[in-house]
Backbone as JSON Lines, residues from 0, in Angstrom:
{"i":0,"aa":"X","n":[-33.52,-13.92,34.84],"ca":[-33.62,-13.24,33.56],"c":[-33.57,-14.29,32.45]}
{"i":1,"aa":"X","n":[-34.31,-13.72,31.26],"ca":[-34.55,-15.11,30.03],"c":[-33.48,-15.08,29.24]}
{"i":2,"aa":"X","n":[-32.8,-16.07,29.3],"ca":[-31.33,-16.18,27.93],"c":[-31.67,-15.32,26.98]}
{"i":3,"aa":"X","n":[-32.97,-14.82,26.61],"ca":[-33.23,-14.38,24.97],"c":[-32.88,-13.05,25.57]}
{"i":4,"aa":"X","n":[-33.58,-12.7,26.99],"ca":[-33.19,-11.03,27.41],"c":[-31.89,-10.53,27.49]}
{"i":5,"aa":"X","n":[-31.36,-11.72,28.08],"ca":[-29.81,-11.27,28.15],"c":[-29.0,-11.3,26.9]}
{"i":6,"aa":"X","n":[-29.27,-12.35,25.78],"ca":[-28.56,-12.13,24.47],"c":[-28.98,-10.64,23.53]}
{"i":7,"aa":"X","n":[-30.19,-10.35,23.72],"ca":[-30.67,-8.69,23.06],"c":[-29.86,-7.78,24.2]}
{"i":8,"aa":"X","n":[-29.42,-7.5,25.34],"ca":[-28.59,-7.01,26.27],"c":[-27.48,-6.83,25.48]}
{"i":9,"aa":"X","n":[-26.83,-8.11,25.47],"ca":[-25.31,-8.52,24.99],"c":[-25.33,-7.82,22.94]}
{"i":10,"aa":"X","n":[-25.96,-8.38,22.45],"ca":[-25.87,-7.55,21.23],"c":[-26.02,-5.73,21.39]}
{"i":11,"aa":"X","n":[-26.7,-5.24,21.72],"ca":[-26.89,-3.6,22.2],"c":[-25.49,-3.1,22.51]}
{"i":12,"aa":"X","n":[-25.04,-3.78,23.53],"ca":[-23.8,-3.38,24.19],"c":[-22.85,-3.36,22.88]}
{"i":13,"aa":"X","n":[-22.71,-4.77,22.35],"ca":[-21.54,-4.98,21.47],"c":[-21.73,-4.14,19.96]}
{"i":14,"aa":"X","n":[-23.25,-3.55,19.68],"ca":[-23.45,-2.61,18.82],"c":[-22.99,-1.34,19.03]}
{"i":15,"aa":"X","n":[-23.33,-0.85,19.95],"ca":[-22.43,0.54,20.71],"c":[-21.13,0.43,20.55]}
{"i":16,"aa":"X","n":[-20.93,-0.3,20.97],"ca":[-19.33,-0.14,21.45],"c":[-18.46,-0.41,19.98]}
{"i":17,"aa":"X","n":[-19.06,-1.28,19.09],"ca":[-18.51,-1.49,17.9],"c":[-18.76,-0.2,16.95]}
{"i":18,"aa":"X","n":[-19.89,1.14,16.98],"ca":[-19.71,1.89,16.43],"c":[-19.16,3.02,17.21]}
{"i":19,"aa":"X","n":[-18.65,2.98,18.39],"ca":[-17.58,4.09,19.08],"c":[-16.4,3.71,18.42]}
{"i":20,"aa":"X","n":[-16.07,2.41,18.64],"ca":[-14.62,1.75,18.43],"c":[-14.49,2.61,16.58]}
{"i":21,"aa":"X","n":[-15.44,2.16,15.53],"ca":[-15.15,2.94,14.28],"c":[-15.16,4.04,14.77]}
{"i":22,"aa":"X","n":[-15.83,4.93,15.08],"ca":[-15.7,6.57,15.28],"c":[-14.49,6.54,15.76]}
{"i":23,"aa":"X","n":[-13.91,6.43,16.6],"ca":[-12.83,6.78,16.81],"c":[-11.45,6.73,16.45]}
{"i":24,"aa":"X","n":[-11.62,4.9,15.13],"ca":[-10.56,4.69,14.64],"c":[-10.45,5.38,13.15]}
{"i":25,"aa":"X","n":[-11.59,5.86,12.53],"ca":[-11.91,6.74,11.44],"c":[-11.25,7.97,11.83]}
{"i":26,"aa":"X","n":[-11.57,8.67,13.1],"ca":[-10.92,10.17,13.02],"c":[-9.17,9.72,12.93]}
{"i":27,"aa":"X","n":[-8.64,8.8,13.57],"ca":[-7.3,9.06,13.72],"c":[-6.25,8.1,12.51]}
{"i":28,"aa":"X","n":[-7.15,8.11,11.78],"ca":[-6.37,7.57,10.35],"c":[-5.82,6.01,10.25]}
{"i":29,"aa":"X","n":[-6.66,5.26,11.21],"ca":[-5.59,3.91,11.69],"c":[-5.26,2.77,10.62]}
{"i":30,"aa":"X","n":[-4.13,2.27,10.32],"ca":[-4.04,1.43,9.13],"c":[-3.64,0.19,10.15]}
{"i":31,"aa":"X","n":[-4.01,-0.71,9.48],"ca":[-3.53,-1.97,9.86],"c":[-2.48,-2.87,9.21]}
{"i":32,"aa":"X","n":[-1.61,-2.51,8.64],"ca":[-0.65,-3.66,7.86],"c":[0.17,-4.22,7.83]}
{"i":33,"aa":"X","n":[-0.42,-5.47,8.23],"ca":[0.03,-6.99,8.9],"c":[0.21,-7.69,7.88]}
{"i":34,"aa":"X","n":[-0.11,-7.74,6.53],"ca":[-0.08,-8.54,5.45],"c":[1.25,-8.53,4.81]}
{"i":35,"aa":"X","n":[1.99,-9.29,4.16],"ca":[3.38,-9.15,3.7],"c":[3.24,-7.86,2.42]}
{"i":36,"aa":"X","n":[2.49,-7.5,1.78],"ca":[1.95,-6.6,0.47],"c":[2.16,-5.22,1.57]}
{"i":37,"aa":"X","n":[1.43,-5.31,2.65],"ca":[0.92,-3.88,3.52],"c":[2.06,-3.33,3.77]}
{"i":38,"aa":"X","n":[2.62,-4.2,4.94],"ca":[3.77,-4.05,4.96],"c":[5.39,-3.34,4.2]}
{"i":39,"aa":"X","n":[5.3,-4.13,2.65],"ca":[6.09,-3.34,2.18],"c":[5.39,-2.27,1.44]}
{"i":40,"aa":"X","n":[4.85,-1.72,1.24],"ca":[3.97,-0.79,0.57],"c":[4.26,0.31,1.69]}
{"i":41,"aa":"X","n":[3.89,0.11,2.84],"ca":[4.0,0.59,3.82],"c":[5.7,1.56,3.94]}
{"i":42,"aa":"X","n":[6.43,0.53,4.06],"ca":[7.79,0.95,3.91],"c":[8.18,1.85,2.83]}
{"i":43,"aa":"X","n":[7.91,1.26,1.95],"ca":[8.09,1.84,0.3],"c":[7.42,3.72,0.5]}
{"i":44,"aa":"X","n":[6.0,3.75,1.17],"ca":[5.59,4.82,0.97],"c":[6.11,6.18,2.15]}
{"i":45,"aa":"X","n":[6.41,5.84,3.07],"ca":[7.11,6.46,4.16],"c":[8.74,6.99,3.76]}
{"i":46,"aa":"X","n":[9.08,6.3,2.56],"ca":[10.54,7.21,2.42],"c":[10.9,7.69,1.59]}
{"i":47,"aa":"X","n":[11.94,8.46,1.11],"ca":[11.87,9.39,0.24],"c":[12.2,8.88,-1.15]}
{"i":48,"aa":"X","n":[11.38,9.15,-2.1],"ca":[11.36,8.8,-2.99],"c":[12.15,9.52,-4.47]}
{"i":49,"aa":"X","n":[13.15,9.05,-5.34],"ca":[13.87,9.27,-6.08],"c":[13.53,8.77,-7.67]}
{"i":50,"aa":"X","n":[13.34,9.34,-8.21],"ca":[12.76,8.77,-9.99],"c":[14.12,8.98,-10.47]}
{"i":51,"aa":"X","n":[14.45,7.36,-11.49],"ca":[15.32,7.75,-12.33],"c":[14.75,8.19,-13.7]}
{"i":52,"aa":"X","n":[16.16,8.83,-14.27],"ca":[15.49,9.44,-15.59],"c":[15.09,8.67,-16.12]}
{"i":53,"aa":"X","n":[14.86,7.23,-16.42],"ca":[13.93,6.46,-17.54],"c":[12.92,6.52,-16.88]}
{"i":54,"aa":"X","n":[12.74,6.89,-15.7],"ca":[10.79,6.82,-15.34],"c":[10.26,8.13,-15.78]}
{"i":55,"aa":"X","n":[11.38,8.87,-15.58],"ca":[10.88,10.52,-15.72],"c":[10.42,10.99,-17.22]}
{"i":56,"aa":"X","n":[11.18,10.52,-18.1],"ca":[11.25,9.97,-19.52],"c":[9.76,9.48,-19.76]}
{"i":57,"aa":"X","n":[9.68,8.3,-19.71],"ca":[8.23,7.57,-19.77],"c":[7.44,8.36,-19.23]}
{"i":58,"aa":"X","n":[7.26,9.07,-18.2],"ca":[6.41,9.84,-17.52],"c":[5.96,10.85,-18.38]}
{"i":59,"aa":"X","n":[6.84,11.82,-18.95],"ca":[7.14,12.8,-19.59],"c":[6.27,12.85,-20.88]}
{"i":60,"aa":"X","n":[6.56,11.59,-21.36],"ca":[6.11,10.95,-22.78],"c":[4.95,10.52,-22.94]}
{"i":61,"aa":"X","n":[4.32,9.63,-21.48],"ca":[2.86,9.7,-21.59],"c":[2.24,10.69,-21.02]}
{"i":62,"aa":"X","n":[2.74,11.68,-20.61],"ca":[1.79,13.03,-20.15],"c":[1.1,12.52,-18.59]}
{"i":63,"aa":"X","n":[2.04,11.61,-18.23],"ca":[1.57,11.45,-16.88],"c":[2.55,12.3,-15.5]}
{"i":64,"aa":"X","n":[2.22,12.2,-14.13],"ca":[2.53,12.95,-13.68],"c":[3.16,11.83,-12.17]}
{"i":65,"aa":"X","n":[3.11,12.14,-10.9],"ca":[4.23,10.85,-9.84],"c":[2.97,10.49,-9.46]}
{"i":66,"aa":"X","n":[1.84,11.18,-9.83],"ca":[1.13,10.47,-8.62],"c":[-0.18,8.98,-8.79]}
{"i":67,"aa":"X","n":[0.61,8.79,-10.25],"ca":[0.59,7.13,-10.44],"c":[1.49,6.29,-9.87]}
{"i":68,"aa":"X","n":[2.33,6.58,-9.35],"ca":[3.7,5.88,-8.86],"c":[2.95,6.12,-7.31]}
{"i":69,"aa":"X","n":[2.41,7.35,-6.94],"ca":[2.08,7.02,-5.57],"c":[0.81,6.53,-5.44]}
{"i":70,"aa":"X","n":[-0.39,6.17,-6.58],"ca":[-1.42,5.3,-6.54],"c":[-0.84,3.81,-5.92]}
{"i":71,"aa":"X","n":[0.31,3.49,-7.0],"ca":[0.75,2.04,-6.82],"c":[1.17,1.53,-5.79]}
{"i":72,"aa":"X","n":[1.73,2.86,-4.62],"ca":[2.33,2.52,-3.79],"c":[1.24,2.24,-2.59]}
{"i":73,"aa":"X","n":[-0.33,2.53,-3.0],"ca":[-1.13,2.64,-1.74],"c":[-2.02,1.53,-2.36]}
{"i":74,"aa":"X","n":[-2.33,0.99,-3.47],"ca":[-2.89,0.02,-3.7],"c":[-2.57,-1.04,-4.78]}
{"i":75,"aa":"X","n":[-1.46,-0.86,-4.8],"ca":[-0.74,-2.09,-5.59],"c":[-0.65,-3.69,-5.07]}
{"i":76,"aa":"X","n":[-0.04,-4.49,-5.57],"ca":[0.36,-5.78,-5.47],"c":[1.86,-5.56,-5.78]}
{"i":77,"aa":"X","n":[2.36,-6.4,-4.29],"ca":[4.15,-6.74,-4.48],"c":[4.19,-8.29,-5.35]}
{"i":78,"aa":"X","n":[4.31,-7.99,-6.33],"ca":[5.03,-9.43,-7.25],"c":[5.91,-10.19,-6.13]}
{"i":79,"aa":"X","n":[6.36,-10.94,-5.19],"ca":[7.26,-11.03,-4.68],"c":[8.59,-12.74,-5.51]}
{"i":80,"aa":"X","n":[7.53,-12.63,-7.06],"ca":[8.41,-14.0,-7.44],"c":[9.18,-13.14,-8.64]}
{"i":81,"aa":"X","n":[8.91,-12.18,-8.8],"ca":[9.65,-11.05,-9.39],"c":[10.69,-10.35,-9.02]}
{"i":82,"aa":"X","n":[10.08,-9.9,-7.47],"ca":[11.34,-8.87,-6.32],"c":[12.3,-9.98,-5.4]}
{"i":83,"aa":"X","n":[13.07,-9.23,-5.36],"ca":[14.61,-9.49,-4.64],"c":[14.18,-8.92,-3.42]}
{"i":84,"aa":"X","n":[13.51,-9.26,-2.44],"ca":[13.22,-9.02,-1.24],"c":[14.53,-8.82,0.02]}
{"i":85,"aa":"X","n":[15.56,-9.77,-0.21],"ca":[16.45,-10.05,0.64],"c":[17.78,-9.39,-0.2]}
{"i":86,"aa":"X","n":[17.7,-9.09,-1.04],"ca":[19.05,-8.33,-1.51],"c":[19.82,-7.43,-0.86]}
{"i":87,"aa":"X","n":[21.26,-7.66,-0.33],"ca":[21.89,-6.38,0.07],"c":[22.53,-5.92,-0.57]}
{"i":88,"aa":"X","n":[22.86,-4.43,-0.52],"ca":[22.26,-3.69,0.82],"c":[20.95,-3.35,0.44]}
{"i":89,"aa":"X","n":[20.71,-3.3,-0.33],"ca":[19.15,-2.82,-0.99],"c":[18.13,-3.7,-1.57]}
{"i":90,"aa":"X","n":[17.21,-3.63,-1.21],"ca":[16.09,-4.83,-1.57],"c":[15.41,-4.28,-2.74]}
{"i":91,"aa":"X","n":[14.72,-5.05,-4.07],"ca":[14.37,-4.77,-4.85],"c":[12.78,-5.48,-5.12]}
{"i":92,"aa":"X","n":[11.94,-4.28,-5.52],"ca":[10.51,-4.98,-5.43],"c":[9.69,-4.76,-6.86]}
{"i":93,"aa":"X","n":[9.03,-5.71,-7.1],"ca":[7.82,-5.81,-8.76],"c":[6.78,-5.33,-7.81]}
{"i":94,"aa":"X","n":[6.37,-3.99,-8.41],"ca":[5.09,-3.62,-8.13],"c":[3.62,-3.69,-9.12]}
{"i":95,"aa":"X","n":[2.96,-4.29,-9.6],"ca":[1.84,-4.0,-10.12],"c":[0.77,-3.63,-9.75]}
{"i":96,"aa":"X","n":[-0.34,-2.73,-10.49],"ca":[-1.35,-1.94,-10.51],"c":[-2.61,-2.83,-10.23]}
{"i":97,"aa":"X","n":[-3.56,-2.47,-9.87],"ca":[-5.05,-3.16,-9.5],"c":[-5.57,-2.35,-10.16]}
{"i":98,"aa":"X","n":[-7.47,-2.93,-10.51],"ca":[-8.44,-2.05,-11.14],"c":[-8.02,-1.22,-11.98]}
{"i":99,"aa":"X","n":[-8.22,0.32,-12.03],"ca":[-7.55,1.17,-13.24],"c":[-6.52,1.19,-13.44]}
{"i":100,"aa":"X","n":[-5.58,0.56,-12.41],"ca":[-3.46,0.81,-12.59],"c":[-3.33,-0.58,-13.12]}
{"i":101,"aa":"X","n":[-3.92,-1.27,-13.86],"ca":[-3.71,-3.21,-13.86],"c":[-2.46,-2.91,-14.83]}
{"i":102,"aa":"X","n":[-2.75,-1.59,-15.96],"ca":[-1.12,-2.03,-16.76],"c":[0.21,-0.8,-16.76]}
{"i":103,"aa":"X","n":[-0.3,-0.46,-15.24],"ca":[0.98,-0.08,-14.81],"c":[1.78,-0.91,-14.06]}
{"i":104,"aa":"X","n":[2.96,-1.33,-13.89],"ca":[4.11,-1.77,-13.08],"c":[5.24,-1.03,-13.08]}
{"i":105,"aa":"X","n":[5.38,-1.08,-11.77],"ca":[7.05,-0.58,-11.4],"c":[7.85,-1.38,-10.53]}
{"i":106,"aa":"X","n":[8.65,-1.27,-10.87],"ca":[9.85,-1.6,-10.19],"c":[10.92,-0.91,-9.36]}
{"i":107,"aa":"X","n":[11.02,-0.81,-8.18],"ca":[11.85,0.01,-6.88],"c":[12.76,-0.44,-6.36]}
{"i":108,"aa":"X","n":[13.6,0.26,-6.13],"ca":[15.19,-0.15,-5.39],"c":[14.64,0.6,-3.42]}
{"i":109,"aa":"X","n":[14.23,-0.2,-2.91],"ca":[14.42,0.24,-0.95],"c":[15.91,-0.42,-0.5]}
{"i":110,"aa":"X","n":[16.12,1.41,0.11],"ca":[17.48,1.5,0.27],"c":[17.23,2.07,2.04]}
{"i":111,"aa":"X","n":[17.97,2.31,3.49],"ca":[17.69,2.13,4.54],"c":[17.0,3.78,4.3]}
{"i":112,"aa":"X","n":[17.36,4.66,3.42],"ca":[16.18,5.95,3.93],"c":[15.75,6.32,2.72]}
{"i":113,"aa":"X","n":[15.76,5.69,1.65],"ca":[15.9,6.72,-0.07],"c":[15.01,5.55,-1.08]}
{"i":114,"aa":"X","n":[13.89,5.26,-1.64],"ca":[13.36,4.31,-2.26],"c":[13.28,5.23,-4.03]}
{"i":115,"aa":"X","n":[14.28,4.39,-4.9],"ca":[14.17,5.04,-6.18],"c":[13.22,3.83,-6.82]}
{"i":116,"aa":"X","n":[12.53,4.39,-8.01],"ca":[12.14,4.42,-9.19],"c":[13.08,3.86,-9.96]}
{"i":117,"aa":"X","n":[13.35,2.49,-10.43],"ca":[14.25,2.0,-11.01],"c":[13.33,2.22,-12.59]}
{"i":118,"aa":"X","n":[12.44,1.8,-12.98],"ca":[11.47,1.32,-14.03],"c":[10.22,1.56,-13.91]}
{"i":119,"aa":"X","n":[9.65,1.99,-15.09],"ca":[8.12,1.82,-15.16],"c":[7.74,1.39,-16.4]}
{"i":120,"aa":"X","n":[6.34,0.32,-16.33],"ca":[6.01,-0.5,-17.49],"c":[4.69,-0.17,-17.27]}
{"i":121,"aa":"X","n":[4.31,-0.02,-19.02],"ca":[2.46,0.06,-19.21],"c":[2.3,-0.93,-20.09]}
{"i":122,"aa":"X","n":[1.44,-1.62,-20.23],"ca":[0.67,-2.73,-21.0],"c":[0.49,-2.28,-22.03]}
């Protein structure tokens, strides 16, 4: 068989199989986050979340509602020369906004089951 037959073989196969592999990882919601950002974002968004009254305040005042606080939490940036990563008992994180959230930031207290809303800042 001609190297060229068997490399059009070998691509076919690895085309198939690379659009089963998406079909299947599309239906079941799969995230990958391995990145130090994913990761805590990750954490941050899985637990229960607590607003103090100065966020609720600010919130209140710009006629906004939580689910800028949960934009930030799915596509933000962890400041980490800002956050207290290693603080006990509770670690403290600088969150800022991307694209339309660039002049939102918050700031969160992760505690082992309860993540509050310490602060929120707009540009």
């Amino acid at each position: 068989m001609q190297l060229l037959k068997r490399f059009g073989y070998y691509l076919i196969g690895v085309t198939i199989g690379s659009i089963g592999v998406l079909y299947f990882w599309k239906n079941k919601k799969v995230t990958f986050d391995y990145g130090m950002d994913a990761r805590t974002l990750k954490s941050l968004r899985i637990k229960k979340h607590i607003y103090s009254t100065d966020v609720k305040k600010v919130l209140e005042t710009k006629g906004k509602d939580s689910s800028i606080i949960n934009a930030l939490l799915f596509r933000g940036d962890v400041d980490f020369g800002k956050s207290k990563p290693r603080l006990k008992p509770c670690a403290e994180y600088f969150i800022t906004g991307k694209d339309s959230l660039k002049s939102v930031s918050i700031y969160v207290k992760r505690c082992d089951s309860i993540v509050t809303i310490k602060d929120i800042f707009w540009d």
